[in-house]
C-alpha positions in Angstrom: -92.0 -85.6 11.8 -90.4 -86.5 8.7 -91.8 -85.4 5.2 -92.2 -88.0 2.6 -91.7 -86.7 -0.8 -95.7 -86.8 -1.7 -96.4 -84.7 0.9 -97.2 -87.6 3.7 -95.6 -87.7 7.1 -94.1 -90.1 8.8 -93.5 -90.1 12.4 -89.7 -91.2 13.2 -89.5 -93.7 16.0 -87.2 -91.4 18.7 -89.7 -88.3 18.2 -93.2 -89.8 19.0 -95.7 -89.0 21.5 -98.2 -90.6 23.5 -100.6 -88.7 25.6 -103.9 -90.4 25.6 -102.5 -94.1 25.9 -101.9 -95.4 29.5 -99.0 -97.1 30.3 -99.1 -100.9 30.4 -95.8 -101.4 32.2 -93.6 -99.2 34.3 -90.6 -98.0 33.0 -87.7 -98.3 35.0 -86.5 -94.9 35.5 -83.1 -93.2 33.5 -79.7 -93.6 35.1 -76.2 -94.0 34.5 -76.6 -97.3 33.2 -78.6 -95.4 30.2 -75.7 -93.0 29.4 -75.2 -94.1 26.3 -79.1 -94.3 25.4 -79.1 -90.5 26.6 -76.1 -89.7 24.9 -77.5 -90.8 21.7 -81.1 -90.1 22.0 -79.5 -86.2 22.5 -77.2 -85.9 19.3 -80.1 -87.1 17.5 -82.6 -84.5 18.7 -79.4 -81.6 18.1 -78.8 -83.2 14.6 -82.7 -82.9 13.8 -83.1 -79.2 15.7 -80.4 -77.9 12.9 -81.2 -79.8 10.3 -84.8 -78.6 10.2 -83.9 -75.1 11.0 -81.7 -74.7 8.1 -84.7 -76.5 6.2 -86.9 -73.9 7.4 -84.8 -70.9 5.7 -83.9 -73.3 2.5 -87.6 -73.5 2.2 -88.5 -69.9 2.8 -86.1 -68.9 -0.1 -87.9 -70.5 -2.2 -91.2 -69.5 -1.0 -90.6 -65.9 0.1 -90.0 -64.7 -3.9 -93.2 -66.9 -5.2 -95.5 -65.0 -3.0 -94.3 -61.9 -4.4 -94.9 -63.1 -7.5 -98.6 -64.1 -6.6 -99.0 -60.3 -6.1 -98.2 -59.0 -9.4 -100.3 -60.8 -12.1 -98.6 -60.6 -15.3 -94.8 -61.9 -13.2 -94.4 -65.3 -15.0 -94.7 -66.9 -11.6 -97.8 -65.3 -10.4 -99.1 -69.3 -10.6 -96.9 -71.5 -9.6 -98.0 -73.5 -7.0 -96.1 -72.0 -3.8 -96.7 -75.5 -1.7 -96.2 -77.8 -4.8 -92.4 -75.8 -5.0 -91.4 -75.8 -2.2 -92.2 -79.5 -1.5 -89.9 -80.3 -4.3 -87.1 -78.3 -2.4 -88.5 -80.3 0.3 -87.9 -83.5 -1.0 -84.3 -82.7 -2.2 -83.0 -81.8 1.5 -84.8 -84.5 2.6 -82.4 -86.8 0.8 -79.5 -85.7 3.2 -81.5 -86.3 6.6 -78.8 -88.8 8.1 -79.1 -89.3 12.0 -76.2 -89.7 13.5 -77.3 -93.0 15.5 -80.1 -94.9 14.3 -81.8 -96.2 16.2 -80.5 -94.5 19.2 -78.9 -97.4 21.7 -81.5 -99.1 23.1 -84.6 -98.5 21.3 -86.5 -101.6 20.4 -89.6 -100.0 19.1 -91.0 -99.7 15.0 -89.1 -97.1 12.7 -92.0 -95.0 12.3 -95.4 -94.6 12.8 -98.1 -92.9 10.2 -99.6 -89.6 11.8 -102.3 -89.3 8.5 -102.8 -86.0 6.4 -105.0 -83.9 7.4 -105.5 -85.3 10.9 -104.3 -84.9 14.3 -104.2 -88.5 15.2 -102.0 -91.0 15.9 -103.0 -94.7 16.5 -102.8 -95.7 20.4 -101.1 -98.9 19.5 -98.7 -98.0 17.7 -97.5 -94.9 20.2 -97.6 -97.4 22.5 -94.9 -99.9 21.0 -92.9 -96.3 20.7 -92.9 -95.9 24.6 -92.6 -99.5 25.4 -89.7 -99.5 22.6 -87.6 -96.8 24.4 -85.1 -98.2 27.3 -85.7 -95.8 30.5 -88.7 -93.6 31.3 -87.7 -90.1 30.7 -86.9 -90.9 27.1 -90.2 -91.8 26.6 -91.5 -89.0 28.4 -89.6 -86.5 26.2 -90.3 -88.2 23.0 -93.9 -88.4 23.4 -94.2 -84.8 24.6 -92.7 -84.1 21.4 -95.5 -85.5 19.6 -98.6 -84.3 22.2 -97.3 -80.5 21.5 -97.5 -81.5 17.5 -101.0 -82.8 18.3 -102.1 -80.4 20.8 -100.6 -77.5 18.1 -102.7 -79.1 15.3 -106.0 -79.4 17.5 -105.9 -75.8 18.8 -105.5 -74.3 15.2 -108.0 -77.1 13.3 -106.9 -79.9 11.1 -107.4 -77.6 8.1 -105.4 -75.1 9.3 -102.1 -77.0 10.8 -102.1 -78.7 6.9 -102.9 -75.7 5.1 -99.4 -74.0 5.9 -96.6 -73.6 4.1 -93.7 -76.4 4.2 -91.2 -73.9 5.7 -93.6 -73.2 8.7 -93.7 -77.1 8.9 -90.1 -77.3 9.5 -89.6 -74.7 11.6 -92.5 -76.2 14.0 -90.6 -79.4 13.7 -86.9 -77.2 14.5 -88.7 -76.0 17.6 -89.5 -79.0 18.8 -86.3 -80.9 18.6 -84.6 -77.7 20.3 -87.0 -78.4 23.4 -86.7 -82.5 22.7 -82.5 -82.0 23.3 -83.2 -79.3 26.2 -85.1 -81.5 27.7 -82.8 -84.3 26.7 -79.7 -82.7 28.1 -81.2 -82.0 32.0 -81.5 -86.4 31.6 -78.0 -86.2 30.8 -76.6 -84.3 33.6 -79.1 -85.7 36.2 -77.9 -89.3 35.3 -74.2 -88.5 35.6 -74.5 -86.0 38.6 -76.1 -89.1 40.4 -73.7 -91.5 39.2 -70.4 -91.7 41.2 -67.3 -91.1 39.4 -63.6 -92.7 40.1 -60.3 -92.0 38.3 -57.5 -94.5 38.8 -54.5 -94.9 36.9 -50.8 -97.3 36.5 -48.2 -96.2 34.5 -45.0 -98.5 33.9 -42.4 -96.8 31.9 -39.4 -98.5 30.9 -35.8 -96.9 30.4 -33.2 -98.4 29.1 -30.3 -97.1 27.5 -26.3 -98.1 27.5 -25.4 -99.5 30.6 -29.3 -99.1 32.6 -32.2 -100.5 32.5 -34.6 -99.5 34.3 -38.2 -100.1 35.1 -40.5 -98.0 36.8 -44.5 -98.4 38.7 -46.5 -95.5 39.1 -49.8 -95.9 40.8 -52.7 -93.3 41.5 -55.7 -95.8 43.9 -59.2 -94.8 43.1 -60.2 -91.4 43.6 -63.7 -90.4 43.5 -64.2 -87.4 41.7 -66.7 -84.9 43.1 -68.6 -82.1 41.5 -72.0 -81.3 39.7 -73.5 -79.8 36.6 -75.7 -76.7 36.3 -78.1 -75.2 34.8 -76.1 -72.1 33.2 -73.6 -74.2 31.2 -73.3 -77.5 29.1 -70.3 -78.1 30.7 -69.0 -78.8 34.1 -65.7 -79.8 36.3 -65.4 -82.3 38.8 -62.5 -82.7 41.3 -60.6 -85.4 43.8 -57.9 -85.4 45.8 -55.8 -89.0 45.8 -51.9 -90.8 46.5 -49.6 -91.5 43.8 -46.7 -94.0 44.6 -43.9 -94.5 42.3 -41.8 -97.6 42.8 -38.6 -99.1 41.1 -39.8 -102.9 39.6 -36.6 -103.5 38.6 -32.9 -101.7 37.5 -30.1 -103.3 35.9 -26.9 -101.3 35.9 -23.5 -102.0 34.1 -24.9 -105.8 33.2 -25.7 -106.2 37.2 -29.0 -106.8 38.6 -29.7 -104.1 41.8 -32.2 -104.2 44.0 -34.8 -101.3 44.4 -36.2 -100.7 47.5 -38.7 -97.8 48.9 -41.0 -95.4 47.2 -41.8 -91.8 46.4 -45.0 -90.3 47.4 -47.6 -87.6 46.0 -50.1 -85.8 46.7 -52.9 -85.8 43.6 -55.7 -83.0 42.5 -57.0 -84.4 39.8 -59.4 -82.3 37.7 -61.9 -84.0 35.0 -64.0 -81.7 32.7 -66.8 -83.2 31.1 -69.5 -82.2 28.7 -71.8 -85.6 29.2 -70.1 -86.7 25.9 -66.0 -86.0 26.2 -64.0 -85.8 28.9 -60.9 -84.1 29.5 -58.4 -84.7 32.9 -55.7 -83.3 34.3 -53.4 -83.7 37.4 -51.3 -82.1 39.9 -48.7 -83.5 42.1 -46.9 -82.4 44.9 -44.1 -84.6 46.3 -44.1 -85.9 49.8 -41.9 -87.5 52.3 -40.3 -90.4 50.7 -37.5 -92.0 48.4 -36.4 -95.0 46.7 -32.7 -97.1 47.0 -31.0 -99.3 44.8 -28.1 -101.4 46.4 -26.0 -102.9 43.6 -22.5 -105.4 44.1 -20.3 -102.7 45.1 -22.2 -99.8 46.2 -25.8 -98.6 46.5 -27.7 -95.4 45.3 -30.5 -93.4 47.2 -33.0 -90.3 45.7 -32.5 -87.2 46.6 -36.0 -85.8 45.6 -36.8 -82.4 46.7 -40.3 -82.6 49.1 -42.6 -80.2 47.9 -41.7 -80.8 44.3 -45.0 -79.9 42.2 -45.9 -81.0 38.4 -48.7 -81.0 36.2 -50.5 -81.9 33.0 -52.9 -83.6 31.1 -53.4 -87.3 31.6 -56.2 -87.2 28.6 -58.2 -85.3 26.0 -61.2 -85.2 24.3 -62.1 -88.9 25.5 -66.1 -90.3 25.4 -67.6 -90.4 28.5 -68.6 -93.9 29.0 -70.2 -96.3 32.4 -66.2 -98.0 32.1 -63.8 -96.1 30.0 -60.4 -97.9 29.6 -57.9 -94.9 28.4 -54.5 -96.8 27.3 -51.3 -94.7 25.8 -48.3 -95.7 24.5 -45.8 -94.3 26.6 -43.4 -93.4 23.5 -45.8 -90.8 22.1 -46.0 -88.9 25.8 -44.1 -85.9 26.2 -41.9 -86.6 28.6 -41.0 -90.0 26.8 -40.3 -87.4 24.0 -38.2 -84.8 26.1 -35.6 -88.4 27.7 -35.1 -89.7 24.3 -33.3 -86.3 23.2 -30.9 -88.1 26.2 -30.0 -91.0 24.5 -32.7 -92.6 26.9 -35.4 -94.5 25.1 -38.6 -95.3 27.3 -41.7 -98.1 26.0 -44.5 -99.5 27.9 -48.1 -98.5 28.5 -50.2 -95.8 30.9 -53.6 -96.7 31.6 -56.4 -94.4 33.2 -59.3 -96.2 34.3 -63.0 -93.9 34.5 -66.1 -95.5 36.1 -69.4 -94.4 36.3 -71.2 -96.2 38.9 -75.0 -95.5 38.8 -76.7 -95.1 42.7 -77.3 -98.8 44.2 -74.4 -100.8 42.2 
């Protein structure tokens, strides 16, 4: 609910419920193809669950000392309209309620809907355009639960009663149920992306140059899917995969002379990609395999010499949104390594790329 400043309430749009109203169409069921629809739909329902909690204890500050003051009849409060003050304090928080996405991606449905003092109805109708309004089922589900337990609250107690209370009860009700709105919310979340299948690949092509070389590199990790699931005890979970890196030569020029590279080196990859839902984080390990690469000039030719068994590491990304086809492009200059040749005399340009797909069941 959202408090008006005379006291009304308005129903906002991603927090409605509908338990009475039948369905008139079936709702395609969430996936990954809703991620960012959950996404949203969650940091709105965290946003609301603080922002009416601290409301609550605002509200009770102000409240908490006027009841005392009712209790002594000559304190210079002992009439002040406890409801009446604290609405005002209401009203003046109210005026920094900013979602973070509105609407949430997806939602089609009206802004609000009127749920009328001193009832415990809402019209059918317009619940209805809510549910229709929200893009996959479980969203609708959730918001409209949010809305029966409102009603179902202010039924059990009486009309009378669920109005009569004081404004800080009324947000902390409202806290509550947002907290069970983004629990609820969440479990989507993780369902759609445990179901989803998700794939890392990733091209790098640095080039060197510096006096007398010029050099430029291809290094190549093919799909891997990445496997692993959420769970219940943590908002946070790790997936893993197991995939080939090559790393040719695409070209050398040495002393003014073209050469000609030939061959390729070859890794083994554990790649490693922590996720919340929202960010991602990856990083790799590689451990060199059999193979090397040549590069026959006018006069003489060259060969690697790379130790098998030759293991690295690091951190291919951070802190990254999680998206259905995320695109993850660096400029090779600001990568360490780029960094730690440079101090050579070496300079190295050119782009890395990491490519992350989520690819919902039946695509």
């Amino acid at each position: 609910m959202r408090f008006l400043p005379d006291g009304r309430v308005l129903v906002l749009a991603m927090v409605t419920g509908l338990s009475a109203v039948p369905a008139l169409a079936e709702q395609k069921q969430c996936s990954c193809e809703h991620l960012r629809s959950v996404q949203e739909e969650l940091k709105n329902a965290e946003y609301e669950a603080r922002f009416f909690e601290d409301m609550a204890k605002q509200l009770k500050a102000v409240e908490d000392p006027l009841i005392e003051a009712h209790k002594i009849p000559t304190h210079p409060d002992s009439d002040v309209n406890i409801g009446h003050r604290s609405s005002l304090k209401r009203t003046a928080i109210m005026s920094g309620f900013r979602l973070p996405f509105s609407p949430a991606y997806g939602y089609t449905g009206p802004a609000t809907v009127d749920m009328r003092f001193g009832s415990c109805e809402q019209k059918p109708e317009e619940l209805e355009k809510l549910r229709a309004g929200s893009p996959c089922k479980e969203i609708a589900d959730i918001t409209l639960a949010h809305e029966a337990a409102h009603r179902e609250r202010c039924a059990r107690e009486t009309a009378s009663v669920y109005w009569d209370r004081l404004p800080s009860q009324i947000a902390a009700e409202e806290a509550e149920r947002y907290r069970d709105q983004a629990k609820a919310m969440r479990a989507v979340l993780k369902r759609i992306v445990d179901e989803g299948t998700l794939t890392v690949e990733a091209k790098m092509e640095p080039r060197f140059t510096g006096p007398q070389f010029d050099a430029t590199y291809s290094y190549e990790i093919p799909s891997v899917e990445m496997k692993g699931k959420s769970s219940a005890g943590s908002d946070s979970w790790t997936l893993n995969g197991k995939g080939k890196q090559t790393t040719r030569i695409k070209g050398v020029k040495i002393a003014g002379m073209n050469c000609k590279p030939s061959g390729q080196l070859n890794d083994d990859i554990d790649l490693a990609l922590d996720t919340d839902g929202f960010a991602m984080n990856l990083k790799s390990k590689s451990t060199g395999k059999p193979g090397d690469v040549k590069i026959r000039c006018n006069g003489g030719h060259g060969m690697s010499m790379r130790p098998q068994g030759e293991v690295g590491a690091g951190q291919m990304f951070a802190d990254e949104r999680l998206t259905n086809d995320a695109d993850i492009s660096q400029d090779i200059r600001t990568m360490p390594f780029a960094r730690i040749v440079s101090q050579g005399g070496i300079s190295v340009s050119g782009k890395s790329t990491v490519t992350v797909r989520l690819v919902c069941p039946g695509q």
